[in-house]
PyMOL CGO cylinders between C-alpha atoms (Angstrom):
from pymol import cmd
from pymol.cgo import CYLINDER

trace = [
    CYLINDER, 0.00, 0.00, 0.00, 2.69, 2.50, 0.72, 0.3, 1, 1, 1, 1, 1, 1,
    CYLINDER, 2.69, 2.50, 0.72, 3.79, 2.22, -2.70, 0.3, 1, 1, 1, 1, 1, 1,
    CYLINDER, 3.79, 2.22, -2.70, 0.39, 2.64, -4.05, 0.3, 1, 1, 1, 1, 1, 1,
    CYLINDER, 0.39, 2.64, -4.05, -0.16, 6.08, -2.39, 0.3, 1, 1, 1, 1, 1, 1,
    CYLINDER, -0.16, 6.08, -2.39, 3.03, 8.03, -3.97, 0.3, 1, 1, 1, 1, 1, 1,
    CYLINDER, 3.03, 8.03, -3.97, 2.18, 6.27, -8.02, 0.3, 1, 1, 1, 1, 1, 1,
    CYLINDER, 2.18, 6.27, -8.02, -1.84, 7.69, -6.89, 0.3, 1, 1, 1, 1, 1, 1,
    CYLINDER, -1.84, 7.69, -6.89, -0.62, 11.08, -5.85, 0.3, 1, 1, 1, 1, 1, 1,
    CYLINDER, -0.62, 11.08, -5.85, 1.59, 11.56, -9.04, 0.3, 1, 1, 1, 1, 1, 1,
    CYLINDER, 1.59, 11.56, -9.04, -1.26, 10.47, -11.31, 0.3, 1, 1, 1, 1, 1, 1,
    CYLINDER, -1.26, 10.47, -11.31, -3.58, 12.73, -9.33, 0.3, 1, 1, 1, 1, 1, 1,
    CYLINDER, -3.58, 12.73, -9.33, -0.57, 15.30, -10.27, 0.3, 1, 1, 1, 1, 1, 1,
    CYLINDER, -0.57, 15.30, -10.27, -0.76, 14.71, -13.73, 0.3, 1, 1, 1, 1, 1, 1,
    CYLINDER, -0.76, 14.71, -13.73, -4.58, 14.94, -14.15, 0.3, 1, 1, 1, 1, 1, 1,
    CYLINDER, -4.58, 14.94, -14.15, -4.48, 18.75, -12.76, 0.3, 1, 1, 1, 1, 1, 1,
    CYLINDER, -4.48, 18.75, -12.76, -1.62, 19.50, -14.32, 0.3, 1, 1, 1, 1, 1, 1,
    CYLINDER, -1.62, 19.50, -14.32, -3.43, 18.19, -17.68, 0.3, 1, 1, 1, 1, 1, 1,
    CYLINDER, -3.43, 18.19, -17.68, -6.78, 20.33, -16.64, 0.3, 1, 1, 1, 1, 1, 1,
    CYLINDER, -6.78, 20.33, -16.64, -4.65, 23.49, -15.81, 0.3, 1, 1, 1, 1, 1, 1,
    CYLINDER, -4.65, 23.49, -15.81, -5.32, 22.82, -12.07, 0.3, 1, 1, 1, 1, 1, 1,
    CYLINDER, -5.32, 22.82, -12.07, -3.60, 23.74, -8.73, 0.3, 1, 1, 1, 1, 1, 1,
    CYLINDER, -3.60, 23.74, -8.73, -1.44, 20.91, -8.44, 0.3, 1, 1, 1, 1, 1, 1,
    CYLINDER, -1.44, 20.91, -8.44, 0.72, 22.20, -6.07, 0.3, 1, 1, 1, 1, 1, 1,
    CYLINDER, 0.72, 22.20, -6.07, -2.32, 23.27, -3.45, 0.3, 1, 1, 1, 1, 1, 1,
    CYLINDER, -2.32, 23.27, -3.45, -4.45, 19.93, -3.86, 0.3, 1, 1, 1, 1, 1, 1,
    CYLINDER, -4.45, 19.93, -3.86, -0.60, 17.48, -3.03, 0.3, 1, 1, 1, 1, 1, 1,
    CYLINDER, -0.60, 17.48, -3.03, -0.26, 19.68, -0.37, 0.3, 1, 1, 1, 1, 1, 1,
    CYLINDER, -0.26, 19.68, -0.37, 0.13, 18.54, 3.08, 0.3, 1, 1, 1, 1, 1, 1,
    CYLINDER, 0.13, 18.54, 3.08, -1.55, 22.20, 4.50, 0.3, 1, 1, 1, 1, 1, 1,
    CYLINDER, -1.55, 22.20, 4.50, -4.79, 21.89, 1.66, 0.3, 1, 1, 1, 1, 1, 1,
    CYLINDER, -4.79, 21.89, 1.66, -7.81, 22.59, 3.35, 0.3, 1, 1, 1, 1, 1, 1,
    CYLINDER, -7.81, 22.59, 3.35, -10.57, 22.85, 0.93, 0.3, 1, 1, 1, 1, 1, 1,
    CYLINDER, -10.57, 22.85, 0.93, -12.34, 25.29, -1.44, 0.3, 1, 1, 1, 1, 1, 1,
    CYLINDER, -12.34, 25.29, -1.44, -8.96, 26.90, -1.89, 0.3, 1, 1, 1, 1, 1, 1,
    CYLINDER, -8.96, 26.90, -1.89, -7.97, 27.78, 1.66, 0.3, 1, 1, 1, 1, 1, 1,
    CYLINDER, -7.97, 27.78, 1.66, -4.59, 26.16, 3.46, 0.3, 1, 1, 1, 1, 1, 1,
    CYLINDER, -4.59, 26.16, 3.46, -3.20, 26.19, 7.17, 0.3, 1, 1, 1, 1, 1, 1,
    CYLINDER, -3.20, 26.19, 7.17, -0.66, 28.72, 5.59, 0.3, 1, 1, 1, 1, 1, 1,
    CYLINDER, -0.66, 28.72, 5.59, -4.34, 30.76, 3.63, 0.3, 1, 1, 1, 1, 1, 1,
    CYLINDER, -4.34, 30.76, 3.63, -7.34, 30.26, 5.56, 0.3, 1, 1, 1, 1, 1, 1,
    CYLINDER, -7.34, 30.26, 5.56, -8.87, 33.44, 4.10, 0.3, 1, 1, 1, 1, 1, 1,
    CYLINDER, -8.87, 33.44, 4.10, -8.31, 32.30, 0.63, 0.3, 1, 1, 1, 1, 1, 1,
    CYLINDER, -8.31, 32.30, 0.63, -5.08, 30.96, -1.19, 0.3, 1, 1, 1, 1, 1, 1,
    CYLINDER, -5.08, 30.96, -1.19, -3.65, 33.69, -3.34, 0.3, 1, 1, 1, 1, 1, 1,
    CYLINDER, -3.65, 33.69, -3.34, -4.31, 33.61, -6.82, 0.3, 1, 1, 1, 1, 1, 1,
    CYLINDER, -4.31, 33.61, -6.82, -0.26, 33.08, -7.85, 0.3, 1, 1, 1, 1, 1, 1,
    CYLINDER, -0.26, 33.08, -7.85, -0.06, 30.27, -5.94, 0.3, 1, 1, 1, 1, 1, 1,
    CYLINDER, -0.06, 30.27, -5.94, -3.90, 28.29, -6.57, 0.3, 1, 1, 1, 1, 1, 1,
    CYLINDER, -3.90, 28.29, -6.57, -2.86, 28.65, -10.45, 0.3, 1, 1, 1, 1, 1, 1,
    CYLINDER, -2.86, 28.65, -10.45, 0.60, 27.32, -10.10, 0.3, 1, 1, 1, 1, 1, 1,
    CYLINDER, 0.60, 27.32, -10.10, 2.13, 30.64, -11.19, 0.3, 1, 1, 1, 1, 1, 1,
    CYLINDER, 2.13, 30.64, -11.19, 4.38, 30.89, -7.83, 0.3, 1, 1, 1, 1, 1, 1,
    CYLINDER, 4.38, 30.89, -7.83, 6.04, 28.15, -6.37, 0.3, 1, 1, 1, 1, 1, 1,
    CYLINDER, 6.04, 28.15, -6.37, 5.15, 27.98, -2.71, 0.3, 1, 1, 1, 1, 1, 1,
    CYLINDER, 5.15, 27.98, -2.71, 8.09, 26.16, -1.82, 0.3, 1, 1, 1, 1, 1, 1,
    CYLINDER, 8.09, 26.16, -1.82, 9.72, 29.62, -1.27, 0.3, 1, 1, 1, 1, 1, 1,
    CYLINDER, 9.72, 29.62, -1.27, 8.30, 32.39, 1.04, 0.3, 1, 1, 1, 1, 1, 1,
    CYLINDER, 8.30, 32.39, 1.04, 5.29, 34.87, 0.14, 0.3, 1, 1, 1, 1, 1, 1,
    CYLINDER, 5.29, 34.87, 0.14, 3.92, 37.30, 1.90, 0.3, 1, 1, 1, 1, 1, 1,
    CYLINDER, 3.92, 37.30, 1.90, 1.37, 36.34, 4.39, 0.3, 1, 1, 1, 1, 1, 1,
    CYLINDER, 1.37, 36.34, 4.39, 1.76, 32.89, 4.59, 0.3, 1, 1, 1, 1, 1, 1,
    CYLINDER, 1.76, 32.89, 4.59, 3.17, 32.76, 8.31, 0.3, 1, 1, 1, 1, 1, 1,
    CYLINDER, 3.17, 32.76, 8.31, 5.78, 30.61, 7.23, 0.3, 1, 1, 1, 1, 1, 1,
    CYLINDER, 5.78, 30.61, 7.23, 4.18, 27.61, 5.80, 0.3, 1, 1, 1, 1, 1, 1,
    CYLINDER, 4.18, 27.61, 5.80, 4.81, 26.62, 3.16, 0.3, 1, 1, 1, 1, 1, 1,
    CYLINDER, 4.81, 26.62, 3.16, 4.43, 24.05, 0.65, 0.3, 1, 1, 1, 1, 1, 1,
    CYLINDER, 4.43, 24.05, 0.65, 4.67, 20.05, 1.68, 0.3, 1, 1, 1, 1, 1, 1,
    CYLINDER, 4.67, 20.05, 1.68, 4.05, 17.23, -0.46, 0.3, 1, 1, 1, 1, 1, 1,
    CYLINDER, 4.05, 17.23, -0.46, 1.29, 15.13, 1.28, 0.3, 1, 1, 1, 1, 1, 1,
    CYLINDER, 1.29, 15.13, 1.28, 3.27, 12.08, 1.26, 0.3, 1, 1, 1, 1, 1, 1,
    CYLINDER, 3.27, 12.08, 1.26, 6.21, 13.38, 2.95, 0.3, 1, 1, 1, 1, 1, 1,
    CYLINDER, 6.21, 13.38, 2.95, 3.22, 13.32, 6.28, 0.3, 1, 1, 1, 1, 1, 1,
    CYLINDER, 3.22, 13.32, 6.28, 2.58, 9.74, 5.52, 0.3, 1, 1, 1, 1, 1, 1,
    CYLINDER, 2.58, 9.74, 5.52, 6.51, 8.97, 6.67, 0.3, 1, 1, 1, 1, 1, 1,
]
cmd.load_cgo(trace, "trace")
């Protein structure tokens, strides 16, 4: 099963990638829902929800959170 999880999450990657998604808020470790995070929970800025900025590096506001890839959690 643990190998199953990382070959789901890249395939879920791929699909939003494909649909011009938020890939980088939905593999998240912080995602909420309806585009709020632990790091956002008044709304995910724009940049980031469209994949324009990559939140692995600071922006404003987000009280030092920042992006985490869900599966790095699940070790």
């Amino acid at each position: 099963m643990a190998k199953l999880k990382p070959a789901l999450l890249e395939l879920q990657m791929e699909f939003i990638d494909a649909m011009g998604g938020t890939a980088q808020c939905i593999c998240c470790s912080h995602y909420r829902r309806l585009l709020t995070c632990d790091a956002f929970p008044d709304g995910i800025p724009e940049v980031i929800h469209d994949d324009r900025f990559d939140h692995r590096n600071p922006y404003p506001g987000d009280h030092g959170i920042r992006f985490r890839a869900k599966e790095e959690d699940a070790e």
